[in-house]
ROLUM-20854 format. One record per residue: x, y, z negated of N, C-alpha, C in turn; residue in one letter. Coordinates in pm, whole numbers, padded with zeros to 5 digits, always signed. Each point is the difference from the previous one (the first is absolute). Layout:
XYZXYZXYZA
...
//
This chain:
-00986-00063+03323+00009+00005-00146-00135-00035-00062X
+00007-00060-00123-00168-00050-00070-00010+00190-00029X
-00154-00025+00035-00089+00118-00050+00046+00072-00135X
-00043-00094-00122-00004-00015-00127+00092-00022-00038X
+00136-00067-00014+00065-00090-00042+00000-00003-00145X
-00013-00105-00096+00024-00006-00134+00118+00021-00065X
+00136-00044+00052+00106+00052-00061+00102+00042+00131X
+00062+00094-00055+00107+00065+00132+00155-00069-00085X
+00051-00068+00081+00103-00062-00060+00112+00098+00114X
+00104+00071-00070+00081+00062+00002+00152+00019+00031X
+00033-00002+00035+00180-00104+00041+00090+00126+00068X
+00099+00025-00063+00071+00148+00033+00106-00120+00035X
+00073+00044+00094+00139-00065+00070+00104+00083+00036X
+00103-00047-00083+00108+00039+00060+00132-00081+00056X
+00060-00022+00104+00059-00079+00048-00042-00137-00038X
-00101-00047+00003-00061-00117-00040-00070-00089+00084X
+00038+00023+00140-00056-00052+00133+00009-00143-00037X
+00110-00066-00060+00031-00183+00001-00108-00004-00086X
-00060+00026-00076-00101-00060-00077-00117+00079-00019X
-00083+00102+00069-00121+00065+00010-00120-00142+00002X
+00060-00078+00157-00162-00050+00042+00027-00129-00119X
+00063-00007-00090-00006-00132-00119-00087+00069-00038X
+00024+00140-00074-00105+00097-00047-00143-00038+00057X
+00019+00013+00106-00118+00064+00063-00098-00141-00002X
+00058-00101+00065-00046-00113+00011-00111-00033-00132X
+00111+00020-00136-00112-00059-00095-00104+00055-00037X
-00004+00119+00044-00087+00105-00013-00139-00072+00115X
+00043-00052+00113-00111-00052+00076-00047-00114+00004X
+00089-00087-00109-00034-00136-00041-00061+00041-00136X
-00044+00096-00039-00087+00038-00125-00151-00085+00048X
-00056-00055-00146-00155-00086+00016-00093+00153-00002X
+00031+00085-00032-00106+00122+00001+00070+00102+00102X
-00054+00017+00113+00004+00042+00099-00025+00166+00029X
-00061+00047-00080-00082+00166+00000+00172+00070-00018X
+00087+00019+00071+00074+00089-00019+00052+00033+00106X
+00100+00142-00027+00051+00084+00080+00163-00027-00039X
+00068+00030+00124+00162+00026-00034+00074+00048+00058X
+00065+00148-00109+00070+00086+00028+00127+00033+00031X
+00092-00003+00039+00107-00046+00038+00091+00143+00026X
+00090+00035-00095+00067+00186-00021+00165-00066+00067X
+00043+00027+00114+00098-00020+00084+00084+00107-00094X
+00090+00038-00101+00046+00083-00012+00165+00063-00008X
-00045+00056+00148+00136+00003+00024+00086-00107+00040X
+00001-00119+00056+00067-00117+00018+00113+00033+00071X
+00117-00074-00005+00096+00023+00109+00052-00119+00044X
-00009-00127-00046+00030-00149+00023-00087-00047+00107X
+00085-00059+00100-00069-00077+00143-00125-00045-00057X
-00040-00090-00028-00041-00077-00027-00109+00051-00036X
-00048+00110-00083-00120+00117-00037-00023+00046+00155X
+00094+00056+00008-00061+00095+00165-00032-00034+00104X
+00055-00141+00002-00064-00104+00103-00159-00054-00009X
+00002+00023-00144-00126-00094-00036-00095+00109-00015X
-00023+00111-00080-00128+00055-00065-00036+00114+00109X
+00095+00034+00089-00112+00093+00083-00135-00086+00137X
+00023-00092-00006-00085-00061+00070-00071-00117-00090X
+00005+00027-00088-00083-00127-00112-00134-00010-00009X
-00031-00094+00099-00164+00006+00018-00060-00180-00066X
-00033+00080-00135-00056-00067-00107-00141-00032-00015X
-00112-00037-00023-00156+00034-00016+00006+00079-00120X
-00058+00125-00008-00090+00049-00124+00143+00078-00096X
+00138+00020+00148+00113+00038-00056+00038+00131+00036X
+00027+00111-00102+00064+00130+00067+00114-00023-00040X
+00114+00072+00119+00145+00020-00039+00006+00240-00003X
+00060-00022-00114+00053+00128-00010+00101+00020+00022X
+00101+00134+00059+00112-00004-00002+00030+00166-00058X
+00100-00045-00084+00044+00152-00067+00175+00017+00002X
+00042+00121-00043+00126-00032-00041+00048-00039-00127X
+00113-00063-00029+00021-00049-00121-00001+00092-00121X
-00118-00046-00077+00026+00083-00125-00052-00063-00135X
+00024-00134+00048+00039-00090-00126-00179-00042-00033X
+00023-00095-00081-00106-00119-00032-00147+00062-00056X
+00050+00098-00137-00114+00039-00033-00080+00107+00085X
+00051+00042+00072-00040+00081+00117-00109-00049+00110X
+00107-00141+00047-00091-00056+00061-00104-00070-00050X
-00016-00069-00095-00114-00030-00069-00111+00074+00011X
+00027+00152-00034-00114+00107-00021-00056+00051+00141X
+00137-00064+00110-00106+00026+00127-00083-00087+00035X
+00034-00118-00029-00105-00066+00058-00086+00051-00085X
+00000-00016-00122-00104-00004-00117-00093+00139+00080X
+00066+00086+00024-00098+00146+00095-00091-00065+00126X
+00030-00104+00067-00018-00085+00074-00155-00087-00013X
+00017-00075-00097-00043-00110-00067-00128+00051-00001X
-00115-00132+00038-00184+00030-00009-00009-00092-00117X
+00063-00095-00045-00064-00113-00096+00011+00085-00118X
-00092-00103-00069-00063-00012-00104+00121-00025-00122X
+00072-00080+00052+00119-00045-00069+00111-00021+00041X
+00129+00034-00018+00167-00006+00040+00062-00125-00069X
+00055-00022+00124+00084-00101-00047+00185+00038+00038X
+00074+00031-00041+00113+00031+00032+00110-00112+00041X
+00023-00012+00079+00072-00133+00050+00110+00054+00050X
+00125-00052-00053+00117+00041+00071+00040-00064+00111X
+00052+00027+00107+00048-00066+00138+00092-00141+00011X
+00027-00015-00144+00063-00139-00007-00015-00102-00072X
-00170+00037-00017-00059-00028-00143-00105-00113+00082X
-00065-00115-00091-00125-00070+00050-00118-00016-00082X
-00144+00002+00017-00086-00042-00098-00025-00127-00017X
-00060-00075-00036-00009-00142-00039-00198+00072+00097X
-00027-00106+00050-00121+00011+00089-00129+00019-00037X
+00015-00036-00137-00157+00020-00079+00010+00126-00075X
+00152+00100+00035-00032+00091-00161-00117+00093+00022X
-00005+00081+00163-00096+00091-00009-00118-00005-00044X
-00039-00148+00080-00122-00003-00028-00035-00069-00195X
+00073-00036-00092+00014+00015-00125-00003+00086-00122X
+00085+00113+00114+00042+00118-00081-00147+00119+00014X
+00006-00022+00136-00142+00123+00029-00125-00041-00077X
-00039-00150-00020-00054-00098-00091-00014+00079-00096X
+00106-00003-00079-00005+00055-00173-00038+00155-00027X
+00044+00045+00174-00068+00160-00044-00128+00053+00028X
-00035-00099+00103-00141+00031+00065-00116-00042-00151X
+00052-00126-00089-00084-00055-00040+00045+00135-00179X
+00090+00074+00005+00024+00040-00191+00011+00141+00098X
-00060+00068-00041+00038+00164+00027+00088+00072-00093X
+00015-00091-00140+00097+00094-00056+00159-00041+00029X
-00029-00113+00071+00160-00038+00081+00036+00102+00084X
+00169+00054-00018-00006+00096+00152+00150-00092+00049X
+00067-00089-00035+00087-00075+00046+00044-00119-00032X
+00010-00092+00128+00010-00172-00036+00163-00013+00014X
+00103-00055-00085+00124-00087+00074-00056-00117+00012X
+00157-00062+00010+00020-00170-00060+00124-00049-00012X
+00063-00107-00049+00122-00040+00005+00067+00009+00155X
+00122-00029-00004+00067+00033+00106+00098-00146+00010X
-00015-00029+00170+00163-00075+00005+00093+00066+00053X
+00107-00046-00029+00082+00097+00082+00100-00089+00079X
+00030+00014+00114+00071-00048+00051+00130+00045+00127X
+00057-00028+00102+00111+00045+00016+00163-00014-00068X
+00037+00091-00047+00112-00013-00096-00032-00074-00107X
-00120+00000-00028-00041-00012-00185-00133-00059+00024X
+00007-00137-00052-00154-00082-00033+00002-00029-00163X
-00142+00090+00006+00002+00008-00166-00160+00045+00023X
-00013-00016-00137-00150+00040-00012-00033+00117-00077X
-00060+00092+00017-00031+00152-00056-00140-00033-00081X
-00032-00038-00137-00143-00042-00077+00012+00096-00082X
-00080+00146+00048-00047+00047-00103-00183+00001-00066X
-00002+00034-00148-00143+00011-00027-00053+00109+00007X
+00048+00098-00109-00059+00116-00008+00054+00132+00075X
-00129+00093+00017+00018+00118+00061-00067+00140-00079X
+00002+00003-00092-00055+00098-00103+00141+00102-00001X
-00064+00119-00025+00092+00111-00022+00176-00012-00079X
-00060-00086-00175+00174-00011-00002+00089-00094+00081X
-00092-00134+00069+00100-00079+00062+00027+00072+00113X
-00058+00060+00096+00065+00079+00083+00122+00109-00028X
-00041+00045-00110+00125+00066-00055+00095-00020-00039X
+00036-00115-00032+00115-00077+00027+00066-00076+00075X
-00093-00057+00084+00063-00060+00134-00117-00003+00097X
+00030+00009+00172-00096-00008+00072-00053-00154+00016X
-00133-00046+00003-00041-00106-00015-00102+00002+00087X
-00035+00052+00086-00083+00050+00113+00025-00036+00115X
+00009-00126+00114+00104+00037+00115-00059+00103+00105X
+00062+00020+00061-00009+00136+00113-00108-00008+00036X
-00023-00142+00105-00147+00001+00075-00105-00005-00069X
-00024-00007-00124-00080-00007-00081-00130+00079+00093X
-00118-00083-00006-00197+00069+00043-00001+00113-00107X
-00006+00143+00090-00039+00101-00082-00121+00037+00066X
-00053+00127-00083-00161+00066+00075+00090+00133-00011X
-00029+00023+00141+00058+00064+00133-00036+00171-00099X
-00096+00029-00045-00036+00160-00100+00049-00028-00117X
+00050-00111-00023+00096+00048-00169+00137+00023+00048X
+00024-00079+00084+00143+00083+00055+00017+00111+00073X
-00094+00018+00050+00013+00195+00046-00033+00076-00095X
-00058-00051-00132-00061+00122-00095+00131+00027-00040X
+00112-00097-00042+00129+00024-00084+00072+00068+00088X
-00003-00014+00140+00053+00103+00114+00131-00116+00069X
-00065-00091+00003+00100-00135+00049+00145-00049-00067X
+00047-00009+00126+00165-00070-00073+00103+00168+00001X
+00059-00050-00103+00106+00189-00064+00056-00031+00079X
+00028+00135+00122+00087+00008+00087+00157+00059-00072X
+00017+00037-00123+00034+00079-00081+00094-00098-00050X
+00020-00118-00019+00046-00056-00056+00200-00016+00011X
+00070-00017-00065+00164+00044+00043+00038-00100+00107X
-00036-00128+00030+00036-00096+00052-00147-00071+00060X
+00055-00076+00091-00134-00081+00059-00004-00108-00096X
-00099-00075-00040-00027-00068-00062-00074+00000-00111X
-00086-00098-00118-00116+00025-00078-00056+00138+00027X
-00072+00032+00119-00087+00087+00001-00124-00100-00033X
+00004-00150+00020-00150-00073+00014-00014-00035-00189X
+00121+00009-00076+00014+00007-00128-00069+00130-00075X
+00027+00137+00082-00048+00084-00069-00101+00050+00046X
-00096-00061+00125-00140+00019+00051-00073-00077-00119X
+00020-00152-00060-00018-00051-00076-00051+00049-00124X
+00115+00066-00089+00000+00089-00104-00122+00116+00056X
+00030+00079+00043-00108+00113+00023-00113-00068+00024X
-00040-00107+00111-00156-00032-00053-00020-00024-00129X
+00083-00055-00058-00069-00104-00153-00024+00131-00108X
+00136+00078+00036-00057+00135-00087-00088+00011+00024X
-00085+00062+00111-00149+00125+00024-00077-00130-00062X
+00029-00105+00002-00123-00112-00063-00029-00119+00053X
+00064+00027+00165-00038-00153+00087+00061-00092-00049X
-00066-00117-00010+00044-00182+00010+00062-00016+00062X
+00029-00130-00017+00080-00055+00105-00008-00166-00082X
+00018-00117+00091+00003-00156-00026+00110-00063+00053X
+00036-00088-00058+00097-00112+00090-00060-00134-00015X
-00001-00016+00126-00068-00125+00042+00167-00123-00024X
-00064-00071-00086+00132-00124-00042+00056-00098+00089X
-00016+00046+00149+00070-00095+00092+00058+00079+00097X
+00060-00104+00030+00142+00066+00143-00107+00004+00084X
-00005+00174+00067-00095+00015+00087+00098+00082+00114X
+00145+00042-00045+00059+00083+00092+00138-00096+00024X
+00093+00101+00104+00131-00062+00010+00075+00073+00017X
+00090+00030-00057+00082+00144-00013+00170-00058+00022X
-00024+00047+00137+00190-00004+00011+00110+00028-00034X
+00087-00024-00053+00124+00011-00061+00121+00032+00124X
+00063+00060+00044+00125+00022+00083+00095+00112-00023X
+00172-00030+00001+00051+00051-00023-00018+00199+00071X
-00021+00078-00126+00015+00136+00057-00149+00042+00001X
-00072-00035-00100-00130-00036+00022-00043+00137-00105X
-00133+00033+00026-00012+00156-00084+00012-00065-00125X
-00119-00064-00025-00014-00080-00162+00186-00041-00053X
+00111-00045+00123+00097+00001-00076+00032+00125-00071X
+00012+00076+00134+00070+00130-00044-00050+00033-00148X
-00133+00043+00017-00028+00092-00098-00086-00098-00165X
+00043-00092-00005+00011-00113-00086+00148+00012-00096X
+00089+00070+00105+00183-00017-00070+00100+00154-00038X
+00084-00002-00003+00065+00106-00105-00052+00122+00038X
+00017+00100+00031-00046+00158-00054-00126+00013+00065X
-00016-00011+00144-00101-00041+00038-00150+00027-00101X
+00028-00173-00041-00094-00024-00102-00047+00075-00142X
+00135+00042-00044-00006+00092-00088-00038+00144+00024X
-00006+00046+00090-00055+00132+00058-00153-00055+00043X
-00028-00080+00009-00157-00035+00044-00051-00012-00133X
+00013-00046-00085-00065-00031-00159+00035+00127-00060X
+00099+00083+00006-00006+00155-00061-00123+00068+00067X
-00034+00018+00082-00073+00031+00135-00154-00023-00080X
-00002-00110+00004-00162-00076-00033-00020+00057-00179X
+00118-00006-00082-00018-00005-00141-00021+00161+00022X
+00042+00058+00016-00008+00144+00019-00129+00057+00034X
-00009-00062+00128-00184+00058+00059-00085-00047-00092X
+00021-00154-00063-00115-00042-00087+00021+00025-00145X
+00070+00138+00010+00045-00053-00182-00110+00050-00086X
-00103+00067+00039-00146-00035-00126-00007-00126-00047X
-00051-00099+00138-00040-00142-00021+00104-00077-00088X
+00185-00006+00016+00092-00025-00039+00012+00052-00200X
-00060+00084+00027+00007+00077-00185-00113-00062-00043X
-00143-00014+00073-00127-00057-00096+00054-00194-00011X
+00091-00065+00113+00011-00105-00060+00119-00036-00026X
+00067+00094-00042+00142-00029-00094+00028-00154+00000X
-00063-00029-00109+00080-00121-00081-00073-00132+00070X
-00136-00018+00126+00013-00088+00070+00076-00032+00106X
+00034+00099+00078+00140+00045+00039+00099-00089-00037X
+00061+00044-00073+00065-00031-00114+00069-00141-00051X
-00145-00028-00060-00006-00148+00010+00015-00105+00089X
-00039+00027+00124-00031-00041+00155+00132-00035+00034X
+00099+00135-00027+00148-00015+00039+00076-00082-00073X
-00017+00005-00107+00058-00061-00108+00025-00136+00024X
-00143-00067+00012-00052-00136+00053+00053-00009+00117X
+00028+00018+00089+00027+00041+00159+00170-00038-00032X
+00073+00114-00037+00140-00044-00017+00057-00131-00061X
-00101-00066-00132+00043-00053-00100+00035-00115+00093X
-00143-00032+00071-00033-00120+00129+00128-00021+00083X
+00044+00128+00064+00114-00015+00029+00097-00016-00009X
+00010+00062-00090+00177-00079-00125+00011-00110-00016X
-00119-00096-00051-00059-00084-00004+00094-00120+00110X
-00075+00042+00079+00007-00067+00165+00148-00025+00020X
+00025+00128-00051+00174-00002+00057+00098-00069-00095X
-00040-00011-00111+00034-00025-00088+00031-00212+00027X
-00115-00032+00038-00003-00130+00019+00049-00047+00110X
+00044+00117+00121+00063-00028+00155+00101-00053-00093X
+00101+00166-00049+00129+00013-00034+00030-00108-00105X
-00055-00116-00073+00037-00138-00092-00024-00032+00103X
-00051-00054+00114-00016-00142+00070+00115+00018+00080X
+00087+00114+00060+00149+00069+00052+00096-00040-00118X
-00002+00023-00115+00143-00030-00050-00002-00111-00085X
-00173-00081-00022+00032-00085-00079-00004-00087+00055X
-00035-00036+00129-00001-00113+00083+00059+00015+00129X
-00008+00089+00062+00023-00004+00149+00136+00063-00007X
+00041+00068-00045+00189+00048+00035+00052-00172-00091X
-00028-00033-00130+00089-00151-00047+00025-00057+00168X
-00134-00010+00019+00056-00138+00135+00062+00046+00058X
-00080+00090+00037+00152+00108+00125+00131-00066-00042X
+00015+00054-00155+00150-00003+00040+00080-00145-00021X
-00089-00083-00066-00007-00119-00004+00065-00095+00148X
-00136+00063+00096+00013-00016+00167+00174+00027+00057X
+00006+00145-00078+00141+00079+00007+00125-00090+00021X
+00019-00060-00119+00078-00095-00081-00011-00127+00051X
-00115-00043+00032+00047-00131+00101+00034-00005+00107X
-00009+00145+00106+00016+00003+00075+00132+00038+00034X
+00087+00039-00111+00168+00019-00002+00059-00148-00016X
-00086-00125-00070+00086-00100-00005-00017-00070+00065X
-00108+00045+00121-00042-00093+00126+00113+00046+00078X
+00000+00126+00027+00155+00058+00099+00149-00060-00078X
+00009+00013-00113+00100-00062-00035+00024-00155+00030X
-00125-00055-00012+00013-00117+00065+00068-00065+00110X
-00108+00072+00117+00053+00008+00091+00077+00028+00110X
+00114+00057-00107+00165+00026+00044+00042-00125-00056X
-00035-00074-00099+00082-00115-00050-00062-00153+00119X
-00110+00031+00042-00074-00099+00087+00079+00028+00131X
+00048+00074+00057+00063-00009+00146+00108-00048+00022X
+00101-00049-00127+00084-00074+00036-00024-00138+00060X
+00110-00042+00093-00027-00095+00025-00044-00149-00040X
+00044-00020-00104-00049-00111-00090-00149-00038-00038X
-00081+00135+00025-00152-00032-00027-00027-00041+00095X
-00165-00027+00010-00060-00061+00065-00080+00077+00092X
-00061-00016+00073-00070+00119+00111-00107+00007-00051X
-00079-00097-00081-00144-00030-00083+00045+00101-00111X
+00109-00042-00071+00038+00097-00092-00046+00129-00012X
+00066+00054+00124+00015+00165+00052-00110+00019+00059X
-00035-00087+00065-00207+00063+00023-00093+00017-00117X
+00006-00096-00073-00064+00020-00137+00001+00132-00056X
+00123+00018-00023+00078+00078-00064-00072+00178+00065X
-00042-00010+00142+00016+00121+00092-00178+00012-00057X
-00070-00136-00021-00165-00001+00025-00029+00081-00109X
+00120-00053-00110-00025+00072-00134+00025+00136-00032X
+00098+00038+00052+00051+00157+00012-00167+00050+00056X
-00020-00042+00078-00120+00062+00141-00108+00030-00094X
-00053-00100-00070-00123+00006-00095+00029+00095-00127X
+00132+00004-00022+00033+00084-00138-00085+00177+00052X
+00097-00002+00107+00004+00184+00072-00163+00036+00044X
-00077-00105+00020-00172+00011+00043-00024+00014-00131X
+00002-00113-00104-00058+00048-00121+00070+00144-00068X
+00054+00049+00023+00123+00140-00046-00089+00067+00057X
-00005+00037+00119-00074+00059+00067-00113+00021-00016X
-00098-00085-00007-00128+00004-00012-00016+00093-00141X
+00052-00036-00096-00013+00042-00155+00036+00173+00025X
+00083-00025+00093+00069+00178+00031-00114+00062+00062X
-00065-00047+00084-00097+00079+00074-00144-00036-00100X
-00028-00093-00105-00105+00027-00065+00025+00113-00119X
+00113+00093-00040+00055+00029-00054-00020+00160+00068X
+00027-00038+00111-00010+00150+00114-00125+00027-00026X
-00063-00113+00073-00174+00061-00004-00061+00061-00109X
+00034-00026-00129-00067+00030-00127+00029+00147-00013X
+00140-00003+00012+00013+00135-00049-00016+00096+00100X
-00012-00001+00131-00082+00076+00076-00106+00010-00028X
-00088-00088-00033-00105+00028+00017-00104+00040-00193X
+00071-00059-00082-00058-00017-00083+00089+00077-00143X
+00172+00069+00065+00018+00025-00136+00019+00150-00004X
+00048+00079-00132+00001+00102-00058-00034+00116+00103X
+00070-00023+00120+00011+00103+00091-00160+00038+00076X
-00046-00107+00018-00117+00003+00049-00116+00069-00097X
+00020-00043-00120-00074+00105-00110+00011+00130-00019X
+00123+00021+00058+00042+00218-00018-00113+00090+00031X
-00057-00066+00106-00142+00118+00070-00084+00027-00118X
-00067-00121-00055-00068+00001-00140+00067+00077-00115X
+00099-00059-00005+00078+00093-00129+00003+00104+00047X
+00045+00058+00109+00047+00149+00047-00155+00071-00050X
-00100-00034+00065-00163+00033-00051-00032+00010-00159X
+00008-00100-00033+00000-00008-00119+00026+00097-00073X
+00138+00038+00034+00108+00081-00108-00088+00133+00018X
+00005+00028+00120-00072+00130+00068-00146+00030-00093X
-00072-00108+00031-00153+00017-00081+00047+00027-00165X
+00090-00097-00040+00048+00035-00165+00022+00173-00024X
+00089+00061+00096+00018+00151+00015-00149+00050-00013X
-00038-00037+00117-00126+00114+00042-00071+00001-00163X
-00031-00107-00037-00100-00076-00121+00056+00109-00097X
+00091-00008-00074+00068+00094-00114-00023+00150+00068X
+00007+00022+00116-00009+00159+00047-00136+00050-00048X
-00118-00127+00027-00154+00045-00004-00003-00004-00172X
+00058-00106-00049-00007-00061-00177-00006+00183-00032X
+00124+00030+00002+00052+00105-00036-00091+00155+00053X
-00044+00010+00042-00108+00098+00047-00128-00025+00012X
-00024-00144-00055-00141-00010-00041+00005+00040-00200X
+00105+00000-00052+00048+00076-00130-00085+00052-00020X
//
């Protein structure tokens, strides 16, 4: 293990054996080299973990093994663990982009009143999209997490707050509400404006889970609750934040749901309709009297009708999977929730 190491990068696993050493790898293709990595086995029960992490002989790598008792748990062991200077929290199916450490430790070594770096995110797997956020000040955190997980922290502002809430109802945004509690006591935090991470997307995935119905809504009661000083002093940026936040989205959906009925179902059924007088056709083409050119024509044309039908049907699918009303509920469900909480504080700040 390095003597010193500058940052202890952190990685709790659970059944996550198929994708640890992706983890691990980028972590050793990092351009700044001064680190340590912690590795919280917790509880695994999938081949593929138990095959791999009790003999994992890494450079400058400890493996822990505990029983399962969930994420924020393990975090705080390694974090009990941990000699650096600075944490980096990396999930087991997660990658860094190769320059972040040495970037991120950059901005803290050189500003002392920095106590945490992000950066944009890609995401990929299920979902390639890009995660660009700017700010990290107290009300934007309070309305949405804008922080990603691995984010460069200094290793004594996160033990002063007493780490990640083991407390929390559900696994998930504990790295949302480590966030919040530094920025309260006063620490910084930066986002560096480039894709420096890579954050996986797969079905059954925590970020799904606890991103979608009650779930999610028991995690934001959770956070509004513990933080509701911070939540009452910024009311109406809050507020506003959401406001803007939903409008965007209505917005969005708003322009899926016209490009669905004002263009893409016409052809459909357009497609529909020619494709009944192509079959009608060709019951009148098989008599004998036509021609065999006839009735091939006739079959090439049917063929091209049902591809273009099709195609319009499945660009039609995709949208609204992915882009209409339904997909907005998580937000609204939040939303509605923060509107409650908001009038509860309005009303007892009286």
């Amino acid at each position: 293990m390095v003597d010193c190491p500058k940052v202890s990068v952190i990685i709790p696993c659970y059944n996550m054996g198929q994708y640890i050493n992706e983890a691990v790898d980028s972590v050793f293709a990092q351009t700044m080299q001064n680190f340590e990595i912690i590795i919280v086995d917790d509880g695994s029960t999938d081949p593929a973990t138990i095959q791999l992490l009790p003999n994992y002989n890494r450079p400058n790598t400890k493996v822990l093994v505990t029983k399962n008792q969930g994420l924020p748990v393990a975090r705080n062991t390694a974090i009990a663990h941990a000699r650096g200077k600075y944490l980096c929290a990396l999930d087991s199916d997660d990658r860094l982009h190769h320059t972040y450490l040495e970037r991120a430790s950059l901005l803290l070594d050189t500003d002392p009143t920095l106590t945490f770096v992000s950066s944009w995110i890609q995401m990929f797997g299920t979902c390639d999209a890009l995660w660009k956020k700017t700010s990290c000040d107290l009300p934007t955190l309070l309305a949405e997490c804008t922080v990603m997980t691995a984010a460069l922290v200094r290793a004594d502002a996160v033990r002063s707050v007493g780490g990640y809430d083991t407390g929390m109802p559900e696994q998930g945004d504990e790295d949302w509400d480590l966030w919040i509690s530094l920025v309260e006591q006063g620490y910084r935090g930066t986002i560096i404006p480039e894709v420096l991470f890579y954050y996986r997307r797969r079905p059954g995935s925590m970020c799904e889970v606890c991103t979608t119905g009650e779930t999610h809504l028991r995690l934001v009661k959770y956070i509004m609750e513990k933080h509701q000083e911070s939540y009452r002093k910024h009311l109406m940026s809050v507020h506003n934040y959401k406001q803007a936040q939903i409008g965007a989205l209505i917005h969005a959906n708003y322009e899926i749901e016209r490009h669905l009925y004002d263009f893409l179902e016409p052809v459909a059924e357009l497609r529909r309709r020619e494709l009944q007088r192509l079959l009608e056709k060709l019951d009148r083409v098989k008599n004998p009297h036509c021609t065999a050119s006839h009735y091939e024509c006739t079959v090439r044309e049917l063929e091209e009708t049902r591809r273009q039908l099709e195609e319009k049907n499945t660009e039609m699918h995709a949208l609204r999977k992915s882009g209409s009303w339904r997909i907005t509920a998580p937000v609204r469900a939040a939303y509605e929730l923060w509107l409650r909480m908001r009038d509860i504080m309005h009303m007892e700040n009286k």
